[in-house]
N, CA, C and O of each residue as an XYZ file, in Angstrom:
396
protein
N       4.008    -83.074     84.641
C       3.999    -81.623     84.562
C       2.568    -81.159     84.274
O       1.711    -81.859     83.735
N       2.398    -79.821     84.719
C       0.873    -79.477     84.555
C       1.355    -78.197     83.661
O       2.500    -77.832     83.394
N       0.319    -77.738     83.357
C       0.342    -76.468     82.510
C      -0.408    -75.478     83.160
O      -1.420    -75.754     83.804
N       0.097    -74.158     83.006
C      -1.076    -73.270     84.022
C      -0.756    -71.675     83.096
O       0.290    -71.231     82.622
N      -1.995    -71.189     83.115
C      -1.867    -69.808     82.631
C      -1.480    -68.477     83.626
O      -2.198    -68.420     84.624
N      -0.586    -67.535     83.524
C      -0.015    -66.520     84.138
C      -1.303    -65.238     83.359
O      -1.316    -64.957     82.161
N      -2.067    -64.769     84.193
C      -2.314    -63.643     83.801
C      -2.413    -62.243     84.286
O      -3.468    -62.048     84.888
N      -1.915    -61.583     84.235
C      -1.735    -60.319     84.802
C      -2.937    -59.557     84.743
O      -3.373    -59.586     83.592
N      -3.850    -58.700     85.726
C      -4.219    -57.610     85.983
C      -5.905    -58.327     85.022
O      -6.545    -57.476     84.405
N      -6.082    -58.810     85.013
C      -6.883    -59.427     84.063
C      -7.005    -59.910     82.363
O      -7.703    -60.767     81.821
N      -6.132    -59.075     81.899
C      -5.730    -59.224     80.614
C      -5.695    -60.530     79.853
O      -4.672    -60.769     79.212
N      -6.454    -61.199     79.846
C      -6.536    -62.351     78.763
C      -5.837    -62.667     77.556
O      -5.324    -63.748     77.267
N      -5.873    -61.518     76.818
C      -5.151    -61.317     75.567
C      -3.581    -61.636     75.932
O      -3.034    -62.413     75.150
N      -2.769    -61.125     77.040
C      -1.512    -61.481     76.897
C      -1.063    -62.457     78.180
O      -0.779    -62.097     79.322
N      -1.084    -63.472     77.761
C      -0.631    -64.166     78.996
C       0.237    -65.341     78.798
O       0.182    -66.125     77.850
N       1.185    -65.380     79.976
C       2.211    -66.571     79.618
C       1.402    -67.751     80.218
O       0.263    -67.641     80.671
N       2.357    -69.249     80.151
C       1.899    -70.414     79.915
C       3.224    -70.881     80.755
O       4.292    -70.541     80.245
N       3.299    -71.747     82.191
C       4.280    -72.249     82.614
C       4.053    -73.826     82.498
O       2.992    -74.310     82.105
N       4.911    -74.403     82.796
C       4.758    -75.993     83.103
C       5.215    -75.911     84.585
O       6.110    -75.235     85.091
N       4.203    -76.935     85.224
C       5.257    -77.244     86.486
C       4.989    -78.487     86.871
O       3.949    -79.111     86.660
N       6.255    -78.957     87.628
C       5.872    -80.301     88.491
C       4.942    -80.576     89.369
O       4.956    -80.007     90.461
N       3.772    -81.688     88.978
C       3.168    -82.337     89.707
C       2.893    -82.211     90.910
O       1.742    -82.144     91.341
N       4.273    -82.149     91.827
C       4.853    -81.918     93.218
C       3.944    -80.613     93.501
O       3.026    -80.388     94.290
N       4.476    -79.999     92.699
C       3.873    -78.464     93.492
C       2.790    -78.298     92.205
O       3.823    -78.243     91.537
N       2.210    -78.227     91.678
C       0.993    -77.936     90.928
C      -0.380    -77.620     91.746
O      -1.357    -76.893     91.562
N       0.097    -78.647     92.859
C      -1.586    -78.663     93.395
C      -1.671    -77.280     94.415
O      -2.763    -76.757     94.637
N      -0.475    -76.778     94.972
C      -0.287    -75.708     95.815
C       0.007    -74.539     94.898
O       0.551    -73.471     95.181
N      -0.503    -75.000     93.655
C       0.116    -73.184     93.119
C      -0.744    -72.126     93.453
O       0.099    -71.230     93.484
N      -1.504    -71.730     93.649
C      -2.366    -70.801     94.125
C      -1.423    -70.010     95.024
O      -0.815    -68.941     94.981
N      -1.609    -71.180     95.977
C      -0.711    -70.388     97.435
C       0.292    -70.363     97.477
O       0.806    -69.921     98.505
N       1.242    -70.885     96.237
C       2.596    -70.295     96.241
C       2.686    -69.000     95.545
O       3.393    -68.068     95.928
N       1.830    -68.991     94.359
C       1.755    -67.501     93.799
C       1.435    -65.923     94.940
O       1.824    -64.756     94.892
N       0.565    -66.688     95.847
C       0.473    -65.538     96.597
C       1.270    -65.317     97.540
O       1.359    -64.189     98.023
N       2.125    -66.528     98.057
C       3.425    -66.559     99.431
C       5.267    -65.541     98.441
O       6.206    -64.832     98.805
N       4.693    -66.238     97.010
C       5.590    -64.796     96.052
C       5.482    -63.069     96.014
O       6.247    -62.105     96.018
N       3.739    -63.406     95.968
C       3.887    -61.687     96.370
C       3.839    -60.961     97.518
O       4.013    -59.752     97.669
N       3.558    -61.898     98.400
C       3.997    -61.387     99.711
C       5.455    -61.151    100.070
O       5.810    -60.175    100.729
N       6.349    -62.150     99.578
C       7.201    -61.713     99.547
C       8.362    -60.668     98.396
O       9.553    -60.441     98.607
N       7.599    -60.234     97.308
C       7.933    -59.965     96.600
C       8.171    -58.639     97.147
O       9.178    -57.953     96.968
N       7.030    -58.317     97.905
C       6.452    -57.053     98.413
C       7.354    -56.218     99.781
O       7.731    -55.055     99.927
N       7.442    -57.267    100.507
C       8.374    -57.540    101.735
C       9.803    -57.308    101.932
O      10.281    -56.407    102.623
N      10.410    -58.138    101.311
C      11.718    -58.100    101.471
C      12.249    -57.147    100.235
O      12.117    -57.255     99.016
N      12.753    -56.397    100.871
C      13.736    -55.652     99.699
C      14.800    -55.970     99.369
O      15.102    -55.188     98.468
N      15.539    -56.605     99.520
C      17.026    -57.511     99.415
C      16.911    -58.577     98.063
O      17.459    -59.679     98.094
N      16.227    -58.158     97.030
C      16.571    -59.047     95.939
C      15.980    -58.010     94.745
O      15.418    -56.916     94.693
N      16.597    -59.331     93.571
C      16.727    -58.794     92.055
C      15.564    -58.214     91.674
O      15.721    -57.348     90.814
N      14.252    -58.435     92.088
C      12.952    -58.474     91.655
C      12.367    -56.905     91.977
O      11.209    -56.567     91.731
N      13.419    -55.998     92.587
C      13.083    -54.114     92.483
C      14.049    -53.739     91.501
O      15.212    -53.909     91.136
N      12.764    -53.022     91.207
C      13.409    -51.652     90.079
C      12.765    -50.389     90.053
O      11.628    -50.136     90.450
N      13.542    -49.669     89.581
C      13.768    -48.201     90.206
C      13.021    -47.145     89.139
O      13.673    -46.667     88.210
N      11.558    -46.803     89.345
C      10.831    -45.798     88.448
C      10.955    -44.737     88.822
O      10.785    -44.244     89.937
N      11.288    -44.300     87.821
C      11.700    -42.154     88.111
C      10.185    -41.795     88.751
O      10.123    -40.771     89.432
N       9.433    -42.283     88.635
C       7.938    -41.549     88.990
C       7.517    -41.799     90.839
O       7.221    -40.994     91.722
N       7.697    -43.520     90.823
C       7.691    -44.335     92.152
C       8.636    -44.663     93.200
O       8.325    -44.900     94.367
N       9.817    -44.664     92.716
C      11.222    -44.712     93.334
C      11.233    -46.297     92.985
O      10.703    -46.888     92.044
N      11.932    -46.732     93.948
C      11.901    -48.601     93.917
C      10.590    -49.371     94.033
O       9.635    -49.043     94.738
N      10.660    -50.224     93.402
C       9.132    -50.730     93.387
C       9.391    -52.223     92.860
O      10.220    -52.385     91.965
N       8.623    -53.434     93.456
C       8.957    -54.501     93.099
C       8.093    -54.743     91.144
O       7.200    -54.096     90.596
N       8.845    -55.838     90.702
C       8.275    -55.946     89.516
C       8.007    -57.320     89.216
O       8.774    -58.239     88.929
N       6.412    -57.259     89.375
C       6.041    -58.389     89.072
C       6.026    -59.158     87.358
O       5.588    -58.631     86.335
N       6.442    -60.070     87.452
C       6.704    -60.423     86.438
C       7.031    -62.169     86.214
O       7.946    -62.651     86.882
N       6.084    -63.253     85.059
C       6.206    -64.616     85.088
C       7.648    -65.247     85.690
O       7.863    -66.096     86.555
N       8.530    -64.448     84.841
C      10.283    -65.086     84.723
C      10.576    -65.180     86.254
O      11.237    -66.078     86.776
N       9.795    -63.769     87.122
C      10.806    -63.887     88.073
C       9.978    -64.732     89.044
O      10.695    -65.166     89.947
N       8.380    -65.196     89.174
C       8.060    -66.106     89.855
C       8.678    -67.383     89.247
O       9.220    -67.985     90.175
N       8.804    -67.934     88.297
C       9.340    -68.971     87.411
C      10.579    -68.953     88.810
O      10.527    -69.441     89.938
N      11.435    -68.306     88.232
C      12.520    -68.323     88.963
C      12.741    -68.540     90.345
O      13.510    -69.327     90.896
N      11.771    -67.536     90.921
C      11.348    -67.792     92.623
C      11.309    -69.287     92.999
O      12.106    -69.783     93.796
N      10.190    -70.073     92.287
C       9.961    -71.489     92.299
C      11.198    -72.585     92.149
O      11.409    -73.519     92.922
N      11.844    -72.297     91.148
C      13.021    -72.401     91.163
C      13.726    -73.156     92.515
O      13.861    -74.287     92.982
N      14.112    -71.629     92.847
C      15.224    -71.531     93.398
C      14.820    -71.712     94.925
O      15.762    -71.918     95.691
N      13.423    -71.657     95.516
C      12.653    -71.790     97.196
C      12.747    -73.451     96.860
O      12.622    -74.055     97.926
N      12.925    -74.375     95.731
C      12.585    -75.170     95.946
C      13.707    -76.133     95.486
O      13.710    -77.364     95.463
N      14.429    -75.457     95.213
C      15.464    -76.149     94.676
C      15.647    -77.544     93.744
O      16.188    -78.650     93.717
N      14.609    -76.451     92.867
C      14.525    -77.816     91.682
C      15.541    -77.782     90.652
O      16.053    -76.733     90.261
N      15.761    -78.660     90.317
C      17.059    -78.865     89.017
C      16.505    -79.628     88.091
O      15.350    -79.965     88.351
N      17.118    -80.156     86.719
C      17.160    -80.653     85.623
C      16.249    -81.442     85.560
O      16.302    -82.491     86.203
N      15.056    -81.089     84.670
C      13.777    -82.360     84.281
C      12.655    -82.422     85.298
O      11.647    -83.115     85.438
N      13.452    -81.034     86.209
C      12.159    -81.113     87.200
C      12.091    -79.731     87.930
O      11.948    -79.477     89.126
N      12.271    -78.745     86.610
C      11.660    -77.519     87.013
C      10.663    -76.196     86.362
O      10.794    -76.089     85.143
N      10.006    -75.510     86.798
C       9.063    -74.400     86.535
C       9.926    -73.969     85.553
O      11.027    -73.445     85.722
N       9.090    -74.341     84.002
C       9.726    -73.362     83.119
C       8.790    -72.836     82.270
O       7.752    -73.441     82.003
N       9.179    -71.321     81.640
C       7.476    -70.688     80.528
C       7.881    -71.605     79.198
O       8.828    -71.787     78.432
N       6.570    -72.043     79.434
C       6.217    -72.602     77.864
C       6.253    -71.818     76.553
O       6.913    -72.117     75.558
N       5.516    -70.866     76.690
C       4.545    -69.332     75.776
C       4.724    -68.156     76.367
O       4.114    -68.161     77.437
N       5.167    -67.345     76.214
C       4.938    -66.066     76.574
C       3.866    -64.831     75.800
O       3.829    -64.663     74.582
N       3.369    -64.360     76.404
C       2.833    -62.863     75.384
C       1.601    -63.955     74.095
O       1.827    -63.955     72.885
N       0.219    -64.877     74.822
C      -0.098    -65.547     74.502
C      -1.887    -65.286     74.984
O      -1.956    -64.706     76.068
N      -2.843    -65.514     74.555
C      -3.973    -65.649     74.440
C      -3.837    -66.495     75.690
O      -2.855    -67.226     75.817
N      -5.031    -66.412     76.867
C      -5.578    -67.452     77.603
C      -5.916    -69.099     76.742
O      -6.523    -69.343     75.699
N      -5.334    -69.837     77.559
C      -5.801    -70.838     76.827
C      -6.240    -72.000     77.856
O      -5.558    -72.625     78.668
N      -8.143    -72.105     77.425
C      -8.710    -72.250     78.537
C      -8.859    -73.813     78.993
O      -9.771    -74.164     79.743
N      -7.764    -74.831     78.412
C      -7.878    -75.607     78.720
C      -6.963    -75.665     80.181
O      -7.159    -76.632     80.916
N      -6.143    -74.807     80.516
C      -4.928    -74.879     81.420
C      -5.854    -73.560     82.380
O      -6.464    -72.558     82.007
N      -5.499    -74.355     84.201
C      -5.730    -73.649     84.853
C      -5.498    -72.330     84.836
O      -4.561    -72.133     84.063
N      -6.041    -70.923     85.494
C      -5.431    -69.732     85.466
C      -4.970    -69.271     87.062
O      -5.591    -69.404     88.117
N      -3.832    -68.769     86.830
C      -3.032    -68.272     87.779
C      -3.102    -66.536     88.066
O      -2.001    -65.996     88.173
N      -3.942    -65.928     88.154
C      -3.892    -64.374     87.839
C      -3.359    -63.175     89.318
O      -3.858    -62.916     90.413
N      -2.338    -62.797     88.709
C      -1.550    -61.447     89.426
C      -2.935    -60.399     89.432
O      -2.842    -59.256     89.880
């Protein structure tokens, strides 16, 4: 398992911490971005929600790439993307992953 930092929008101060398998570690880059392409894309899943200001709008967020990974890859028990830390300081020994 590797460790990798989630950081949003640049924010250092709050950032989650995933583990992932080996398998896919070395492609995370380009799976993070094949997520928001599709995050963006398809409207047919859990990942929109509905702002009185914006109307529907996707919501990016660790859990639900966690989950994405998941479930495109159909990993199960002892061998899947899970958050370590949430709501956590960069920690610069672990790659960064930034939204």
């Amino acid at each position: 398992m590797a460790n990798y930092n989630i950081m949003f929008d640049g924010n250092s101060d709050d950032c989650d911490i995933i583990a992932v398998p080996d398998t896919y570690a070395k492609e995370l880059e380009e799976l993070a971005q094949a997520f928001c392409d599709w995050l963006t894309t398809d409207e047919a899943h859990e990942y929109w929600y509905h702002d009185t200001r914006y109307g529907f709008i996707p919501a990016l967020e660790t859990s639900g790439f966690v989950d994405w990974l998941n479930k495109r890859f159909n990993l199960s028990k002892g061998n899947v993307v899970t958050i370590v830390k949430q709501h956590t300081i960069l920690d610069p020994i672990y790659p960064i992953i930034e939204f």
